[in-house]
N, C-alpha and C positions, 0 to 999 in steps of 0.2 A: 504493500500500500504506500510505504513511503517511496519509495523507488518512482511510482507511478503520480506520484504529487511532482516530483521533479521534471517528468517525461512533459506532460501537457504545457506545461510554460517554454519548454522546448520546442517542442511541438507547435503552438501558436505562433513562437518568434521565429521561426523556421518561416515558417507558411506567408508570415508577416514580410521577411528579408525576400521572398520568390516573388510576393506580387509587389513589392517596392521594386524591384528589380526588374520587370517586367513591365511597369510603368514608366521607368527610365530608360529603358531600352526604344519603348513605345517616343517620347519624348523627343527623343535624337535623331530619329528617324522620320519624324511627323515636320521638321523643319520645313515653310514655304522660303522660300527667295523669292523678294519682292521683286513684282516684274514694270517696268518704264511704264510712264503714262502715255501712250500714245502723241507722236509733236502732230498737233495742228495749224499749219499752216493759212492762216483764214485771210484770205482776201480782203485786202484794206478798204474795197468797195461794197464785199458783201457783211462784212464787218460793219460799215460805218449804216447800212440797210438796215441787218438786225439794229440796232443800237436805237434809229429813227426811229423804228414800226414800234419796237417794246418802249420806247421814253413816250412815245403817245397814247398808248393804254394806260401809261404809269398816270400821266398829266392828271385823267378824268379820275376826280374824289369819288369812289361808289365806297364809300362807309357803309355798312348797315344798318340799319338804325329797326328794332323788332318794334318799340311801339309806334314808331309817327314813321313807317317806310315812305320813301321820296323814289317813286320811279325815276325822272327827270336825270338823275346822274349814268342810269344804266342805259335810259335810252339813250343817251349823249357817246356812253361806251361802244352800244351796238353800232351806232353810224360812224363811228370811228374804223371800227373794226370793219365797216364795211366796205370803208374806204381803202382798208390795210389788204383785203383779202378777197377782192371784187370777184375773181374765178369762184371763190367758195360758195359766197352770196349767191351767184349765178348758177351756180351745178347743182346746189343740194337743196331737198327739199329744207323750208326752213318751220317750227312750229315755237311759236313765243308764245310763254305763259302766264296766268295772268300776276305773278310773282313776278315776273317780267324776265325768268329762264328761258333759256332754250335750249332747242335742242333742232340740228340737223339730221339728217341721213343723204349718206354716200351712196349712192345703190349699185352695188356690184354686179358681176355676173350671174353670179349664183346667191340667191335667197335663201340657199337653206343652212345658212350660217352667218355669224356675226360678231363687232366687234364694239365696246362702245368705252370711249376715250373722254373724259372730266376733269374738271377745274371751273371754281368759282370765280366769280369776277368782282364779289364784296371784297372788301379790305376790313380792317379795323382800325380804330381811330390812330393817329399818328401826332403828337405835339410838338410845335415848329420849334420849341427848343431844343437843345442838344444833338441837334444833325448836321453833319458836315455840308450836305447839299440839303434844299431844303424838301422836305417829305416827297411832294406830290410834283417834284421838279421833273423827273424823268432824265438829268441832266446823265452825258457819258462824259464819264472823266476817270483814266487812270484803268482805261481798260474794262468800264463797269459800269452796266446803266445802275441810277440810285434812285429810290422813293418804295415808297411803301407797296407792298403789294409784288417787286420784282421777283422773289423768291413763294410767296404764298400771298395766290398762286396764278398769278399774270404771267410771269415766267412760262408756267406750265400749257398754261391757255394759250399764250402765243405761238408756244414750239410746236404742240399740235392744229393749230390753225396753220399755222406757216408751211408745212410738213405738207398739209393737202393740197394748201395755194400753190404748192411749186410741182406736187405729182400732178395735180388736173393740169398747170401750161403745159407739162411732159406728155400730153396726152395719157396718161395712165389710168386704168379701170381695175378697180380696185376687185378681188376674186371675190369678196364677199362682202355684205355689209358693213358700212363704218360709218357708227354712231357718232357725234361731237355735243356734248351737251355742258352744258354752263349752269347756275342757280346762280341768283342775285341774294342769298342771306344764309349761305351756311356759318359765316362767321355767329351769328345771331339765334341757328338751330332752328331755321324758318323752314316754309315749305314746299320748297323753291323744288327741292331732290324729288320730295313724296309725289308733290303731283305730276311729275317728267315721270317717275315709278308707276304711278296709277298709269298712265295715258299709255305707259307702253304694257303692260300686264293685257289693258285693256283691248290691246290689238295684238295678242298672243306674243308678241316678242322675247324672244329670251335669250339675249347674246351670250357665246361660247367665252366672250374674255370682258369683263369690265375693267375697268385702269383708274385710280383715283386718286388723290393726292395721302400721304402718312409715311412711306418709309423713301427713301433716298440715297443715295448715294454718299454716303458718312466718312469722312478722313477721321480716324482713331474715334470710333464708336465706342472699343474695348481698350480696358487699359492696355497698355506697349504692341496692339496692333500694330502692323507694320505696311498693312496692304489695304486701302477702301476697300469699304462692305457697301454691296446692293442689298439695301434691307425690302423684302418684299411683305408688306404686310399683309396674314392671312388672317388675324384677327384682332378684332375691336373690341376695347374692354367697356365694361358700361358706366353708365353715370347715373348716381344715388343722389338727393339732395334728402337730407332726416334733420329736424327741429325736434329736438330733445325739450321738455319743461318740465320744471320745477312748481310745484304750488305753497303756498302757506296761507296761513291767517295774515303777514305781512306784521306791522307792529314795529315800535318805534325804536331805531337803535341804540337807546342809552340802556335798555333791557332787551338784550340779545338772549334768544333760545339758542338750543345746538341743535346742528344739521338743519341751518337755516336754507332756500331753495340756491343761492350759490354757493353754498360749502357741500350741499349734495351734488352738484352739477362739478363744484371742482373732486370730487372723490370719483366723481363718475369718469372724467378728461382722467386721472391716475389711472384708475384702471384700467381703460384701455392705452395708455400709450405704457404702463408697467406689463399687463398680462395681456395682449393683444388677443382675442378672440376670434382671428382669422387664420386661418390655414396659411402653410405655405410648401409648396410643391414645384419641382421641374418638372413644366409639362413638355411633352417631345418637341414644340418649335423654337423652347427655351433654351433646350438640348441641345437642338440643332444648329441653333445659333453662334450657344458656346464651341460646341465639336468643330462648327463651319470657321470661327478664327483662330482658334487653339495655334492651329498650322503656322500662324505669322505673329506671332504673342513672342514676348521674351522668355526666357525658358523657365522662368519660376510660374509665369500665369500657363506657358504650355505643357507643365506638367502638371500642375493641378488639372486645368480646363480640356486638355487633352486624353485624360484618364477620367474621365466622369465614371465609367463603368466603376472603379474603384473606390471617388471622390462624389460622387455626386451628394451623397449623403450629408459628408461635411459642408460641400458647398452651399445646400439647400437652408442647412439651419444660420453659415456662416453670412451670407449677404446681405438677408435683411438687417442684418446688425452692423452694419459696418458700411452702403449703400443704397440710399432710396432710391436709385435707380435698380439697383438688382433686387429690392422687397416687391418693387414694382409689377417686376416680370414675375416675381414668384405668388405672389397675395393681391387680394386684394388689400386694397389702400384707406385709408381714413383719415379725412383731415378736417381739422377744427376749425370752422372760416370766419361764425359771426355770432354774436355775446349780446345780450342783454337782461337789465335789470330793473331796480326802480329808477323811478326818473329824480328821484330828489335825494342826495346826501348822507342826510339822516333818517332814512326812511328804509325800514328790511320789505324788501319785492312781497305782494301775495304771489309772484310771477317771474320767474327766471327764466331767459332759455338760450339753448344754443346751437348753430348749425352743424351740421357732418356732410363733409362731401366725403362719397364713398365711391371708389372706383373699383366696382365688382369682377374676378375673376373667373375664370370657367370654374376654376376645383369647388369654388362656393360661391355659385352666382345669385343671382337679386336677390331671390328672396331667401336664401338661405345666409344671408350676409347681413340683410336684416334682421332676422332672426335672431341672428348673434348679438347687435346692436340692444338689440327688443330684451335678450337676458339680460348683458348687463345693466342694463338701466333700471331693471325689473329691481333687481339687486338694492337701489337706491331710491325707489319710491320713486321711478320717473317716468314720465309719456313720453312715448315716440309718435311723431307725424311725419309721414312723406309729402314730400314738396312735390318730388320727380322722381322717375324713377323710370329704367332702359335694362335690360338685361346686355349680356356680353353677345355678340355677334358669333354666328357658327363658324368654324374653325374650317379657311379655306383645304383644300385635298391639297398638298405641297406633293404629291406624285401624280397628281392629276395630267390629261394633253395640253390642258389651257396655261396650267402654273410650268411645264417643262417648257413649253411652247416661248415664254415670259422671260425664262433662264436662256434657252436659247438669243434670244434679241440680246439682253445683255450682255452674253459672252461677246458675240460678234460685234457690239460697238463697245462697250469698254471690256475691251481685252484684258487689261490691267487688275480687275476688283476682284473681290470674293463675294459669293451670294448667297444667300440663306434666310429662310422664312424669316418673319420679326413681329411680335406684339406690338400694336398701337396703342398706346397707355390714353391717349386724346379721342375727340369725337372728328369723323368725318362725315361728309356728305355722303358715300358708298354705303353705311348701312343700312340703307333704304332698298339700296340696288341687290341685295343677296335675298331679296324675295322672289329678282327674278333672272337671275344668274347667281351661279354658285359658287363659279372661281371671279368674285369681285376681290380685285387686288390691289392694295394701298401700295403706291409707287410711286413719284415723282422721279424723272431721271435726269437727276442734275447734279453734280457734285456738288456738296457742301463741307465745310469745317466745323469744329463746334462754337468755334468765331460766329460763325451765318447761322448756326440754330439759334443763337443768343439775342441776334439782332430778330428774328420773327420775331412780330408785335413786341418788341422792343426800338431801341434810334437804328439808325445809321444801314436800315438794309438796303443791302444791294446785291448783284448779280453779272459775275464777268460773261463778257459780251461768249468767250469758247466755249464756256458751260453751254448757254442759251445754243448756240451752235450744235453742240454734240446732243442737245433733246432734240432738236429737229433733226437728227440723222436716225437717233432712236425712232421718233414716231413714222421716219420715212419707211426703216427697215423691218418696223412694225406693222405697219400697216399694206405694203408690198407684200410681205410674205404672209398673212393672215390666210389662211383657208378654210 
């Protein structure tokens, strides 16, 4: 027996030293060499083109505004663009909505397939201080149109309008259906998407690939990445808004009770940010993700992220704690946004309360996220009310013809990136669209820094004029080869 107390810690450190060893072997082998970015040569004529056509979508202010909406800015953008893209205007059928969206179609040769390519044409508000050029300037300078909207998601809207305007002069017939649709309020969660969804449900539509703005083209998405990631987004997590309340008799505070309705509401904010009551899990696009830049990571992240079969465990409990972007991908989210009390000094609330935004996961979606909310608060004598409330979008097929089809286009125009499904932690306009297409995919294809994520709806965005260039080779090579 004694003998045999000694063997198993042997035994275990044995078994321990094989799969370390195995894991590092794995490591060294798994190495990418990063590969050149493709040199683009761009004509200083068709250069200073793009730079024109996109600073003039940038000029016209289309803000959102969800309660007092102002058509007048969008139709000012439509007769722009019409001016930009007069072949397009002229080819496709056009349908405007009375959001004042639209939506064309391309009519191929063959109808019994389709494609359908988005971007909105709202912005969000932009203040004229703190920007090098000013917001709504359009101005090119330093290799880069500027103003609001260049990157999200005018940008987008251009390269794919542009993309047609120049295959329709090429004479070109596209083999199958190509949708181009726009909304004027997804910045504002308007209903710009749904009724462009209804109208097409309603005339049996159901395109083989939808394209929508969420993941991109990312320079060091992951720490000591060493290669841009084409993040393709296959799913959309949801949006919770919950008003938590407190009640009492209220009463005067020179006589304070205990566990008055903000000392229950602050016990309540502990407990969930001490003993969080959500799950957290790597689900396989999270997986995928990691496994997809393991390859090109420095060797301490590519041997962790590289062995998940071994690590995935530790990684799972270890990120939430240490990265709210990686609790992100693994839980859902909860965040405290907005506080109230009584309105006078010396006065304890009959009425406390406070908001939770919750951004619901697959592994515990709506309603089982509120649920958990719903216990602890239980816990502390507290109501829960929903403001809003969305579940998580279904989880594109990343093996699917439509999603290889997607990988295909980008190997072929950026040769350089790595690519791998990706959670959308935000809301897009697309999840409307997966009632009637099943491989809707959040994509933007534009290279960005985490410089250019900072400036979305923040100062100073802008957009080099060879980015804008290489999405219209993208939607060109996208849209050619669609079958």
């Amino acid at each position: 027996m004694t003998d045999l107390i000694w063997i198993i810690p042997l035994v275990v450190g044995s078994l321990l030293f094989v799969l370390l060893a195995i894991a590092l072997v794995r490591t060294f082998r798994a190495q990418s060499v990063p590969i050149p970015r493709p040199i683009r040569n761009l004509d200083p004529d068709r250069e200073q083109m793009l730079a024109e056509k996109l600073g003039k979508m940038i000029r016209v202010v289309t803000i959102a505004d969800k309660d007092h909406p102002d058509p007048a800015p969008f139709l000012e953008l439509q007769q722009v663009m019409a001016s930009l893209f007069p072949k397009v205007f002229a080819t496709m059928e056009k349908t405007v909505f009375p959001s004042g969206s639209l939506l064309f179609r391309w009519s191929g040769a063959s109808r019994e397939n389709s494609i359908l390519l988005m971007a909105h044409q709202d912005v969000v508000p932009a203040p004229a201080e703190g920007w090098k050029h000013p917001p709504f300037s359009g101005e090119y300078a330093d290799g880069e149109v500027h103003g609001r909207g260049t990157f999200d998601t005018k940008g987008t809207l251009f390269a794919f309008f542009q993309a047609a305007e120049e295959l329709i002069d090429e004479g070109f017939i596209p083999a199958v259906d190509v949708w181009l649709a726009s909304s004027t309020d997804e910045e504002v969660m308007g209903r710009g998407a749904a009724e462009t969804v209804r109208w097409l449900r309603e005339r049996n539509i159901h395109p083989a690939l939808v394209l929508d703005e969420g993941g991109a083209i990312v320079d060091g998405v992951l720490p000591s990445v060493r290669r841009p990631m084409a993040l393709l987004g296959v799913l959309e997590k949801g949006y919770i808004d919950l008003r938590v309340v407190a009640r009492s008799h209220g009463g005067h505070s020179s006589t304070p009770p205990k566990n008055t309705p903000l000392a229950r509401l602050a016990k309540f904010v502990v407990d969930i940010e001490k003993h969080s009551p959500m799950k957290s899990r790597m689900i396989r696009e999270v997986r995928d993700l990691f496994a997809n830049a393991a390859p090109s990571m420095g060797f301490a992240y590519r041997f962790l992220f590289g062995n998940l079969w071994l690590f995935r465990p530790l990684l799972t409990w270890l990120l939430p704690k240490i990265n709210a972007y990686g609790g992100a991908l693994l839980s859902t989210t909860v965040a405290f946004t907005r506080a109230g009390g009584s309105e006078a000094n010396n006065v304890i609330p009959s009425e406390a309360w406070l908001v939770l935004n919750l951004r619901p996961h697959p592994i515990q979606p709506m309603e089982a996220s509120i649920a958990a909310i719903r216990k602890v608060a239980g816990r502390r004598g507290l109501e829960v009310e929903i403001l809003e409330a969305r579940d998580t979008t279904p989880i594109v097929d990343s093996h699917s013809p439509a999603f290889g089809f997607l990988v295909d286009t980008v190997r072929a125009v950026f040769p350089d990136v790595l690519i791998s499904p990706y959670v959308i932690l935000g809301g897009t306009d697309a999840r409307h669209y997966q009632e009637i297409c099943e491989a809707t995919i959040r994509f933007s294809p534009l290279r960005v820094t985490n410089a250019d994520l900072k400036k979305m709806h923040g100062l100073n965005e802008s957009i080099p004029v060879d980015v804008v260039d290489e999405a219209v080779s993208f939607y060109r090579h996208l849209i050619t080869h669609a079958r």
